[in-house]
KOLMILO-812235 format. One line per 10 residues: for each residue x, y, z of N, C-alpha, C. Coordinates in nm, 3 decimals, always signed. Atoms other than C-alpha are relative to their C-alpha. Layout:
<sites>
X,Y,Z,X,Y,Z,X,Y,Z; ... .
</sites>
This chain:
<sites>
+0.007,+0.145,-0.014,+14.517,+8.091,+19.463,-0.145,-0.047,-0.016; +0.153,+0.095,+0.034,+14.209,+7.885,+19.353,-0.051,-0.053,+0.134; +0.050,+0.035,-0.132,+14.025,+7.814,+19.681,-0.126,-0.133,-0.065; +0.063,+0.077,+0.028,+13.797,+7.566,+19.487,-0.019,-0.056,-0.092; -0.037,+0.117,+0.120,+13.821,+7.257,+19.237,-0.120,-0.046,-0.006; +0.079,+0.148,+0.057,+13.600,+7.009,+19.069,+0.031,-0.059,-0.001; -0.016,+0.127,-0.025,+13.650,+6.632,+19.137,-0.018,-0.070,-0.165; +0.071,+0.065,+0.105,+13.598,+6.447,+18.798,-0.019,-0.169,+0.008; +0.000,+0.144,-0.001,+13.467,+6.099,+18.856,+0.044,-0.065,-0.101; -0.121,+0.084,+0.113,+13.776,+5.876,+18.714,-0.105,-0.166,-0.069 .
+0.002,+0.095,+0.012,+13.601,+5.564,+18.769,-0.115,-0.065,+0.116; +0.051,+0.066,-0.085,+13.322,+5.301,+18.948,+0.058,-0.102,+0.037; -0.034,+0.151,-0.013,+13.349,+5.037,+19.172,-0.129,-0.123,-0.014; +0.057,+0.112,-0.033,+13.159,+4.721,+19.152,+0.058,-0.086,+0.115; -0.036,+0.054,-0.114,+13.142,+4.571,+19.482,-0.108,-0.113,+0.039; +0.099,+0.136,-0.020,+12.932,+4.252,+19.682,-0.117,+0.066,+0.085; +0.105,-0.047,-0.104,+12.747,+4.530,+19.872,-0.050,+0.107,-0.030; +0.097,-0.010,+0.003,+12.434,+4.654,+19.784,-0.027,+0.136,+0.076; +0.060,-0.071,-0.057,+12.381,+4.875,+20.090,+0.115,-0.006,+0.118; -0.163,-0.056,-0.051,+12.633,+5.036,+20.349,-0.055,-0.093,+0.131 .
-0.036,+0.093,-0.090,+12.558,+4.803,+20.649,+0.048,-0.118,-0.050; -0.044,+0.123,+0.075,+12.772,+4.516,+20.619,+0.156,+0.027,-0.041; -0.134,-0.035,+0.061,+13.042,+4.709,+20.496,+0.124,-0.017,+0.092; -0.169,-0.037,-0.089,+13.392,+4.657,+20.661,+0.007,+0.138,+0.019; -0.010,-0.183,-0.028,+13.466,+5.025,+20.861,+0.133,+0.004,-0.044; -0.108,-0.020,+0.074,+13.786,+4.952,+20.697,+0.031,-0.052,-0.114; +0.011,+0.083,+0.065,+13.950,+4.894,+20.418,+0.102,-0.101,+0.013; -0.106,+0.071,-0.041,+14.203,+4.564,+20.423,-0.040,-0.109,+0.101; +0.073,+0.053,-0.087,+13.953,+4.428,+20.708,-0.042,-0.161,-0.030; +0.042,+0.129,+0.067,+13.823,+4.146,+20.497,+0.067,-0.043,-0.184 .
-0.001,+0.016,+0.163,+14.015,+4.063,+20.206,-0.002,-0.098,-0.063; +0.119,+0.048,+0.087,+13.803,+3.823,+20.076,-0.068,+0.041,-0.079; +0.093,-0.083,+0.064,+13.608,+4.097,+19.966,+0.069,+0.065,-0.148; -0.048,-0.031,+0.115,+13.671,+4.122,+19.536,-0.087,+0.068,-0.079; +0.109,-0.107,+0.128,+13.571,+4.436,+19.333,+0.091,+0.030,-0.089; -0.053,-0.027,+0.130,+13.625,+4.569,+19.038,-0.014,+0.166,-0.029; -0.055,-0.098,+0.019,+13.766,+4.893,+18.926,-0.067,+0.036,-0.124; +0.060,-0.028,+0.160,+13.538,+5.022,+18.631,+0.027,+0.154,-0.038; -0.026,-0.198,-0.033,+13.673,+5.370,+18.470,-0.129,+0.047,-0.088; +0.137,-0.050,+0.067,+13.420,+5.568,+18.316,+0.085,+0.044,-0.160 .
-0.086,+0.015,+0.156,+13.466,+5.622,+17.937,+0.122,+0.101,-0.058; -0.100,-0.105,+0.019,+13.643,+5.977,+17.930,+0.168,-0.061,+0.028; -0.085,+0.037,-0.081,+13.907,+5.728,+18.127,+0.078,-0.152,-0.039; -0.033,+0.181,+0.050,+13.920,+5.391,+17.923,+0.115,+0.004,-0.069; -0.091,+0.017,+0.080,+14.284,+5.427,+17.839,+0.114,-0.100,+0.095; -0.065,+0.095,-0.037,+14.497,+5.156,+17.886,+0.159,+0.094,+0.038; -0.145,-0.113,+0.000,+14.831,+5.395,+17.871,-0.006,+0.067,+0.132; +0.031,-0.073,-0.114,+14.650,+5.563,+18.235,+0.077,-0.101,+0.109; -0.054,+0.095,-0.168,+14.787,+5.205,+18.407,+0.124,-0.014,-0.011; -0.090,+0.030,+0.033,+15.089,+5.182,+18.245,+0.054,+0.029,+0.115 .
-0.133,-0.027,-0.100,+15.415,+5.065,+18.527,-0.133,-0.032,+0.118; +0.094,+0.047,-0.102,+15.066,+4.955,+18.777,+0.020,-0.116,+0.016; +0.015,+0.167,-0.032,+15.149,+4.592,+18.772,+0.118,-0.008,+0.054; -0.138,+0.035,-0.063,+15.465,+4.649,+18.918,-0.022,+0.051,+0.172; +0.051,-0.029,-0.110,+15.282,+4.745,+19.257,-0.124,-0.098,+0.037; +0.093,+0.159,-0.095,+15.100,+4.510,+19.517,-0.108,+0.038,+0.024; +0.122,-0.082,-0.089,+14.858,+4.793,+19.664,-0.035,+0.068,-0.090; +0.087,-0.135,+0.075,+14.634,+5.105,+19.579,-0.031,+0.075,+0.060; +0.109,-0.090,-0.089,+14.498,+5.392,+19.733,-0.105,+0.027,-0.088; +0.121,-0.034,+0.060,+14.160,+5.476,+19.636,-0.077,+0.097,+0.086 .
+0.097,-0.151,-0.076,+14.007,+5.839,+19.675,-0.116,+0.015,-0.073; +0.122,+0.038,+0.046,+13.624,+5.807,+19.674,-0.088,+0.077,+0.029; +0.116,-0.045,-0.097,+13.317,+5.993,+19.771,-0.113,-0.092,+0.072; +0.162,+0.040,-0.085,+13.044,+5.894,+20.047,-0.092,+0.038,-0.132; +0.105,-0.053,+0.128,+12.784,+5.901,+19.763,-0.102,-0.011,+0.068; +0.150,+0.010,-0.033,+12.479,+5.797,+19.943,-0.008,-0.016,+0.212; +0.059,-0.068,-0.162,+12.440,+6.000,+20.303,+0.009,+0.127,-0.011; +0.078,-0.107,+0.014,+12.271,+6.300,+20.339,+0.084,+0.140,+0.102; -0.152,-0.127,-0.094,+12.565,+6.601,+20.480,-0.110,+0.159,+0.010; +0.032,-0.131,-0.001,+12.363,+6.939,+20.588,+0.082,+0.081,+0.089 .
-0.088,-0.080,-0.061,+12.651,+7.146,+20.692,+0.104,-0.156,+0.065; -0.049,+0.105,-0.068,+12.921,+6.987,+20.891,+0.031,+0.024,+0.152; -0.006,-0.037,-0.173,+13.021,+6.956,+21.279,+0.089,-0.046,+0.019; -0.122,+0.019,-0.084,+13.284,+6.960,+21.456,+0.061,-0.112,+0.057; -0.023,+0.159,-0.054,+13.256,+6.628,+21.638,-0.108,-0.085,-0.049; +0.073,+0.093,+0.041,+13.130,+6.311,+21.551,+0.021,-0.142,+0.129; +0.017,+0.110,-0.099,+13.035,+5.977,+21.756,+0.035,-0.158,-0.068; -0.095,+0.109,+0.043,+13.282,+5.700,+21.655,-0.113,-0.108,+0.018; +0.051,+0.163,-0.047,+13.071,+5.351,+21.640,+0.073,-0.079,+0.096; -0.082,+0.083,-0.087,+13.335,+5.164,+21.808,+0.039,+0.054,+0.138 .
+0.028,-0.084,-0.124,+13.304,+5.383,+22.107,-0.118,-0.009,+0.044; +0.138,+0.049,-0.036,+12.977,+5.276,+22.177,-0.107,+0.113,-0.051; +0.085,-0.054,+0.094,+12.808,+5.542,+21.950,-0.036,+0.146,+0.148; +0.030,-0.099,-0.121,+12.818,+5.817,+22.293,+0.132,+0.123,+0.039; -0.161,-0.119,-0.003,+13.191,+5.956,+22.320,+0.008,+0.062,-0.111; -0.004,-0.045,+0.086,+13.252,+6.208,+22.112,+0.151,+0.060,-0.032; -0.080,+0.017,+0.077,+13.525,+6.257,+21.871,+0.058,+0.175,-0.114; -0.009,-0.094,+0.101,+13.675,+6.551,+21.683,-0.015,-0.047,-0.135; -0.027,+0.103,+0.120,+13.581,+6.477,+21.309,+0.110,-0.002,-0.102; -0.110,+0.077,+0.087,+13.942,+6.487,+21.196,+0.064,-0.064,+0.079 .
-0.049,+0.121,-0.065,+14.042,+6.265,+21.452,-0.030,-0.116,-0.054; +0.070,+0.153,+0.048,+13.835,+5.972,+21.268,-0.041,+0.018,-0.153; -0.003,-0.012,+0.120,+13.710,+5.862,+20.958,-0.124,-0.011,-0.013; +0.140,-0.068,+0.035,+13.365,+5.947,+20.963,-0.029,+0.075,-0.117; +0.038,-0.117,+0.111,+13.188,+6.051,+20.628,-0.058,+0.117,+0.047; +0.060,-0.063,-0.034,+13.057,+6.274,+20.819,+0.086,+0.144,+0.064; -0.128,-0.098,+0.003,+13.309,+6.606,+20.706,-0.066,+0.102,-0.060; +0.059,-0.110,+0.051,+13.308,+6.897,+20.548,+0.010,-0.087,-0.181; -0.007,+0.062,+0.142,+13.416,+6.696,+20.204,-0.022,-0.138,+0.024; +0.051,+0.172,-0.044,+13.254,+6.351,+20.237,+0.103,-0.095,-0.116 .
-0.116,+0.088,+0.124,+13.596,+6.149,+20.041,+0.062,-0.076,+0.132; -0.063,+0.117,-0.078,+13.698,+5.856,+20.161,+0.150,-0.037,-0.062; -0.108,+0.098,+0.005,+14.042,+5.680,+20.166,+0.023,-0.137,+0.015; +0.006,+0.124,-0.027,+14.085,+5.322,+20.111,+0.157,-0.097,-0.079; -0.137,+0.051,+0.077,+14.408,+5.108,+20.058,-0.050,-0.168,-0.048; +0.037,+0.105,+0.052,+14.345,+4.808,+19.852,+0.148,-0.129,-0.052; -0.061,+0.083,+0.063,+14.528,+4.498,+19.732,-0.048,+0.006,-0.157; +0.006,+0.032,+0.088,+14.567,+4.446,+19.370,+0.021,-0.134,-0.031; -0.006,+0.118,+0.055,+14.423,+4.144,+19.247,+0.034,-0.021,-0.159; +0.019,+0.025,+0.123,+14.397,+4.183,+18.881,+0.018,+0.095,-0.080 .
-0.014,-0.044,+0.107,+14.484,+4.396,+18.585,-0.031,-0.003,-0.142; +0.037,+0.066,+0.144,+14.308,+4.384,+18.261,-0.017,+0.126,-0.058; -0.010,-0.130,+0.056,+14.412,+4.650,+18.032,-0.116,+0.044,-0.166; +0.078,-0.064,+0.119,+14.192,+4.605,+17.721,-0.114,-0.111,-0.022; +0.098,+0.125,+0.052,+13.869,+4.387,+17.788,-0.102,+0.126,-0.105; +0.110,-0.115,+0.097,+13.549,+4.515,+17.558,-0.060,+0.116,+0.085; +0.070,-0.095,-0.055,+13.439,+4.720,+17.815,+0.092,+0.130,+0.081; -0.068,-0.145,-0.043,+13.775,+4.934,+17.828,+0.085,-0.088,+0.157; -0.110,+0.135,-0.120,+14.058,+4.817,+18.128,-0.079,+0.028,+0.095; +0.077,+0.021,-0.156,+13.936,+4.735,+18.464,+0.166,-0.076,+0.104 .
-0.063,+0.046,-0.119,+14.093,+4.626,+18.788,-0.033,-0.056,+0.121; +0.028,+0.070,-0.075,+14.056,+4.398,+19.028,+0.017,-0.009,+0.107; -0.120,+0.001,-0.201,+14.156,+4.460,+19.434,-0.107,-0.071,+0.069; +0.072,+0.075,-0.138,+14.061,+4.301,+19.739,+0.052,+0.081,+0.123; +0.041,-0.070,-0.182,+13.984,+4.435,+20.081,-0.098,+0.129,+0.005; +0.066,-0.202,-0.058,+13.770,+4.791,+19.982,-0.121,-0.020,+0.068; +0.097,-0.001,-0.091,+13.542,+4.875,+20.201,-0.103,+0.081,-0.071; +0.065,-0.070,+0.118,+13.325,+5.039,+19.909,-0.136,-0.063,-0.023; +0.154,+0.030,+0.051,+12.942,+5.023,+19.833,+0.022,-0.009,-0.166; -0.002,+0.035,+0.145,+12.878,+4.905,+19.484,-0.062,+0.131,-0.048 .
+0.067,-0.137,+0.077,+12.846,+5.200,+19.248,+0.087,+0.157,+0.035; -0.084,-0.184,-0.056,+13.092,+5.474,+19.449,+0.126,+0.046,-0.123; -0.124,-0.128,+0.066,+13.268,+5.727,+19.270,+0.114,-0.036,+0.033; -0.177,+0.063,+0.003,+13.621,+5.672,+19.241,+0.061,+0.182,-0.050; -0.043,-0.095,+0.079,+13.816,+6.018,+19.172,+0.121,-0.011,-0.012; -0.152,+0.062,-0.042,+14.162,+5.895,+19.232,+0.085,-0.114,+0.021; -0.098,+0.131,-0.105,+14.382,+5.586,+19.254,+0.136,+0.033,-0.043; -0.115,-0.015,-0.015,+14.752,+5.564,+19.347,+0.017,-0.091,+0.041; -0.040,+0.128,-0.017,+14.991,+5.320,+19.387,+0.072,+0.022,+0.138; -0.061,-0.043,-0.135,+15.080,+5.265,+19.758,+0.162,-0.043,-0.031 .
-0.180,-0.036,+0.013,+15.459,+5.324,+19.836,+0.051,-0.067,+0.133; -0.041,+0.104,-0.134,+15.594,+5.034,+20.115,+0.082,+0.131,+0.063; -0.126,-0.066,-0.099,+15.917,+5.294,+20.192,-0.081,+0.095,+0.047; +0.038,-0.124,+0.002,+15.682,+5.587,+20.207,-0.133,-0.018,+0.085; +0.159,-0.001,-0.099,+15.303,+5.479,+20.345,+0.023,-0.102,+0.107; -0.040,+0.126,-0.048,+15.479,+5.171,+20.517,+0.017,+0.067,+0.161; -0.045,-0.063,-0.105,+15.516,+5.386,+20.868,-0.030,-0.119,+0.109; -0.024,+0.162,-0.104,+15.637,+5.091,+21.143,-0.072,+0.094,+0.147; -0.028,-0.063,-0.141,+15.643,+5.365,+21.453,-0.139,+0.099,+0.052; +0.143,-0.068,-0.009,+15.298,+5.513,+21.397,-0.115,-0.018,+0.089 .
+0.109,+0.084,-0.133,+15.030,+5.521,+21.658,-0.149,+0.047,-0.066; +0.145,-0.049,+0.054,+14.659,+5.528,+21.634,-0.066,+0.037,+0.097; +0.094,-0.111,-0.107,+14.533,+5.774,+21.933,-0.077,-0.107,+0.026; +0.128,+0.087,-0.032,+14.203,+5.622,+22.040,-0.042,-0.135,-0.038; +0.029,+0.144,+0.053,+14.170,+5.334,+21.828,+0.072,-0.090,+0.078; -0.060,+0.111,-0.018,+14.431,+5.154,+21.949,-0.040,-0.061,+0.139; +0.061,+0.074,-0.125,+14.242,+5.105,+22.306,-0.148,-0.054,-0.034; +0.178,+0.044,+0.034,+13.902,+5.015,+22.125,+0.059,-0.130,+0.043; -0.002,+0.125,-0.062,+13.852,+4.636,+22.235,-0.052,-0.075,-0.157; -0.006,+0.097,+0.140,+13.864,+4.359,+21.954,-0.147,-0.002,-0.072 .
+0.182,+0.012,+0.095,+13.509,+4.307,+21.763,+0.013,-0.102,-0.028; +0.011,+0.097,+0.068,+13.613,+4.035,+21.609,-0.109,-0.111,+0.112; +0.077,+0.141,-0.051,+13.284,+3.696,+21.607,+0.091,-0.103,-0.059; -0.023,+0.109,+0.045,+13.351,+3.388,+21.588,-0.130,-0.031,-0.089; +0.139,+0.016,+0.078,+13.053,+3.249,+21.325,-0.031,-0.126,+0.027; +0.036,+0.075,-0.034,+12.841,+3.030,+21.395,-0.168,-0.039,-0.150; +0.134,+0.003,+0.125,+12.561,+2.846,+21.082,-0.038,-0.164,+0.116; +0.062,+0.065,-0.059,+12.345,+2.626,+21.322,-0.119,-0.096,-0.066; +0.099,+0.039,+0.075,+12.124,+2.509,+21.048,+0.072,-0.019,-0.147; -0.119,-0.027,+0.125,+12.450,+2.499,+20.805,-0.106,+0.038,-0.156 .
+0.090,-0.046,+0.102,+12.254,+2.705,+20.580,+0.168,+0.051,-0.135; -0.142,-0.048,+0.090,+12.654,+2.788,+20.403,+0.007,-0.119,-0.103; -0.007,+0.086,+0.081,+12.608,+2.469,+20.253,-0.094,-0.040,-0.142; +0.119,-0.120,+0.134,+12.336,+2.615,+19.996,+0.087,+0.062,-0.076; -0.096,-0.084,+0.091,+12.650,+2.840,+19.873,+0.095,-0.037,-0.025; -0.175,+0.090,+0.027,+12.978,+2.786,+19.706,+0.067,+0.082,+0.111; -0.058,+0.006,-0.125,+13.261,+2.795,+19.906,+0.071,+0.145,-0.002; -0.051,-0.124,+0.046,+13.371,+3.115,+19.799,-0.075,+0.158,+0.044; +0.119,-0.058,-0.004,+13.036,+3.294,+19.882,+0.006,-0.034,+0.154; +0.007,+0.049,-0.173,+13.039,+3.122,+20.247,+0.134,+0.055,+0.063 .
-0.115,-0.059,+0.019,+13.441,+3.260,+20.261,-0.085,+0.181,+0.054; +0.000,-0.148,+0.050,+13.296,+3.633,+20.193,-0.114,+0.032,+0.125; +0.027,-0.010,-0.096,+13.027,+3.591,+20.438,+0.019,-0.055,+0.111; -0.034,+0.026,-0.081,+13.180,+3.452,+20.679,+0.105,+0.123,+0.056; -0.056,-0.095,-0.014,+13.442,+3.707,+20.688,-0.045,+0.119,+0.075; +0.079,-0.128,-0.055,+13.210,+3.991,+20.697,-0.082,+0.001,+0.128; +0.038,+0.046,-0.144,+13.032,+3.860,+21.019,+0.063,+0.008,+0.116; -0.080,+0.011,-0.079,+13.344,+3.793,+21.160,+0.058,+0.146,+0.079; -0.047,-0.180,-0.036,+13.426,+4.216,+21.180,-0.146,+0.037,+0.094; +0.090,-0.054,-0.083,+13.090,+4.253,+21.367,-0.070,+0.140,-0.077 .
+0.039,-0.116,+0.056,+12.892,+4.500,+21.143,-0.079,+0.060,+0.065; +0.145,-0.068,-0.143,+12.633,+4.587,+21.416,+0.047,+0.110,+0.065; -0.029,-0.153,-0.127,+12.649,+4.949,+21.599,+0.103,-0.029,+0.112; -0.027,+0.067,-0.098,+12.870,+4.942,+21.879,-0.081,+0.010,+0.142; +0.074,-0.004,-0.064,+12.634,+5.053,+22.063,-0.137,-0.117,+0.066; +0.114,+0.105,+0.013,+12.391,+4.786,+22.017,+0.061,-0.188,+0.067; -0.018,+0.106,-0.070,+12.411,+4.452,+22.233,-0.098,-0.112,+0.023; +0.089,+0.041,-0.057,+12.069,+4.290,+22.252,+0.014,-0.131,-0.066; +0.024,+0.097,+0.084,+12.108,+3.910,+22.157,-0.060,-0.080,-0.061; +0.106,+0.080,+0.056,+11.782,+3.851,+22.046,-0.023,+0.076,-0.146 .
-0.004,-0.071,+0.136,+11.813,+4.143,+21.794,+0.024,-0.085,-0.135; -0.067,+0.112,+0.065,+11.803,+3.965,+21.471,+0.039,+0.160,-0.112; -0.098,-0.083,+0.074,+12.064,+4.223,+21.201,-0.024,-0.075,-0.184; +0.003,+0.041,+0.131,+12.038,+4.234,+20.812,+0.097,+0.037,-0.110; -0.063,-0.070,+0.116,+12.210,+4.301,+20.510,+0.023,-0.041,-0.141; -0.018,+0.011,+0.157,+12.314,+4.261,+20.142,+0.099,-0.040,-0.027; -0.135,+0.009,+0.040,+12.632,+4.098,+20.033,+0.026,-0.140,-0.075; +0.000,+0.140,+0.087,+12.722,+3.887,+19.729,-0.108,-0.031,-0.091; +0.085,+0.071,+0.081,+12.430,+3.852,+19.584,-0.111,+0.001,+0.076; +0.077,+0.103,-0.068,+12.238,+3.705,+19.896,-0.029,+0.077,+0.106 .
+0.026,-0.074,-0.161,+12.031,+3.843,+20.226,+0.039,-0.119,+0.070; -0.040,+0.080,-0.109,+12.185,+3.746,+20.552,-0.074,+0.069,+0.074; +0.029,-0.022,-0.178,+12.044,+3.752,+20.914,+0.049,-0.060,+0.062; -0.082,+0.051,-0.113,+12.198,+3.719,+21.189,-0.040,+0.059,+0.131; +0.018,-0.053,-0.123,+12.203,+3.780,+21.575,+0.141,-0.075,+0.059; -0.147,+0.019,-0.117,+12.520,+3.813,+21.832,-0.049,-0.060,+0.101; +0.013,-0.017,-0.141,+12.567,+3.641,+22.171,+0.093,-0.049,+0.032; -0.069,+0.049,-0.108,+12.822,+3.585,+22.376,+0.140,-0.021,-0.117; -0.084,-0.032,+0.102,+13.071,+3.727,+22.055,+0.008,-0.109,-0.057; +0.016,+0.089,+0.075,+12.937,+3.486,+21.852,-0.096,+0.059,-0.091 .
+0.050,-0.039,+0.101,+12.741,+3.577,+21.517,-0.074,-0.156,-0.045; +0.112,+0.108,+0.053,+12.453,+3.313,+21.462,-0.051,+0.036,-0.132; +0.059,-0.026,+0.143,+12.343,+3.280,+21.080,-0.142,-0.030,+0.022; +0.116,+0.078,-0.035,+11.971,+3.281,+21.093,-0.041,-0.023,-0.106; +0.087,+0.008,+0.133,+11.866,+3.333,+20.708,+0.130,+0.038,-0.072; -0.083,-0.017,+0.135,+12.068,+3.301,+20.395,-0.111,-0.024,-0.145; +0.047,+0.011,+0.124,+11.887,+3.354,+20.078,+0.022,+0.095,-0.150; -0.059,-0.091,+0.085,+11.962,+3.501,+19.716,-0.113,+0.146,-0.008; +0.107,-0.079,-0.004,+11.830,+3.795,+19.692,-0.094,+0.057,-0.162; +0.091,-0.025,+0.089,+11.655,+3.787,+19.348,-0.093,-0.120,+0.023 .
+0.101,+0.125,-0.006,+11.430,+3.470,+19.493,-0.118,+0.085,+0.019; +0.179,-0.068,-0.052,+11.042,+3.585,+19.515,-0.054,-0.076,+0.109; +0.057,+0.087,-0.115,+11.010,+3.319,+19.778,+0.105,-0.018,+0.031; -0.098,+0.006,-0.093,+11.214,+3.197,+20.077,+0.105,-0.168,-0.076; -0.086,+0.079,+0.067,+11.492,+2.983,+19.953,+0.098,-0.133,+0.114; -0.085,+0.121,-0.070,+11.630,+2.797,+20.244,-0.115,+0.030,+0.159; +0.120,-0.028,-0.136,+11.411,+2.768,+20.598,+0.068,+0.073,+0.137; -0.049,-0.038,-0.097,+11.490,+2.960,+20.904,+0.041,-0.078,+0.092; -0.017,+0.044,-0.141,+11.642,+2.877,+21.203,-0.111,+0.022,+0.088; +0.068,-0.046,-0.112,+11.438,+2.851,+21.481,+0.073,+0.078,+0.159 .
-0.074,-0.013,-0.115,+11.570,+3.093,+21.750,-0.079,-0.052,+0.112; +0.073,-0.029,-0.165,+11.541,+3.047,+22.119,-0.030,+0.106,+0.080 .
</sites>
């Protein structure tokens, strides 16, 4: 028996995020969030989607591409556990395995089997950094992945995350409404450690296009800075915190 394969990257994604904070820890979390399915050229055959538009979902098998794995361990420290309990790492979904591949179930927005740049695809909800490897998609199966009676061990006592958002300086009104939608969303999941609580902390990230800052209090997500991020200067004025 072959004890070891090669992966062949099928395909990239294009996504609104830049850099892995920010990211939904799931996928389905925010689906607002619209990427695109790019295959790589060995892969540009339209005949590969054929009978795909007759399905709602996707699975998508990906690699962690950018974190640094030296060996692997046994347990890992869930974020949503306050970054201290520790976790067997196939209890969770920590890249942090012996094979760093992720699983992500997506909505299918779009299908385009023969633009110039070869077919692409369109889903909403992945929780995917722009640029990840793709080695796999499948079409999810309602009778088959659809499990009603299923439990989720540990997770299911984690405590909600969800902010409410708050733009105190309606800095959203600088962006279309579509762009204010996507970050608003992503705010709303709480991307911050769970460990981390301090509400003067001000939090950064990449998404869309545009840097955000922000700071939590009292499970609320204050916008402090919105600007694009190819400006060479500041594009809208800060909030003043207290």
């Amino acid at each position: 028996m072959k004890e070891e394969m090669t992966l062949k990257v099928i395909a990239r994604i294009q996504s609104s995020f830049s850099e892995k904070f920010g990211i939904p820890r799931q996928s389905g979390r925010v689906p607002e969030i619209c990427s695109r399915i790019v295959f790589e050229p060995e892969y540009r055959n339209a005949e590969a989607l054929r009978g795909l538009e007759g399905f709602s979902h996707l699975w998508i098998l990906w690699q962690f591409s950018e974190i640094e794995i030296n060996g692997w361990f046994p347990t890992v420290r869930p974020p949503r556990l306050g970054g201290n309990q520790r976790m067997g790492v196939f209890a969770t979904r920590s890249p942090y395995r012996p094979n760093p591949i992720g699983l992500s179930c997506v909505e299918i927005k779009d299908i385009e089997p023969a633009s110039p740049q070869g077919p692409y695809i369109d889903v909403l909800g992945a929780d995917l950094l722009d640029g990840t490897p793709i080695y796999d998609l499948k079409p999810y199966l309602p009778s088959v992945d659809g499990i009603a009676h299923a439990k989720g061990g540990f997770s299911d006592s984690v405590k909600d995350h969800h902010l409410t958002v708050s733009d105190p300086a309606d800095l959203f009104d600088s962006v279309s409404d579509q762009t204010a939608a996507l970050i608003r969303a992503v705010l709303s999941e709480d991307p911050r450690p769970g460990y981390q609580s301090d509400p003067q902390r001000i939090y950064s990230f990449e998404c869309g296009g545009f840097h955000i800052e922000f700071r939590v209090e009292d499970r609320q997500a204050i916008l402090c800075r919105l600007r694009p991020i190819s400006c060479d200067v500041e594009c809208v004025e800060e909030v003043n915190l207290p």
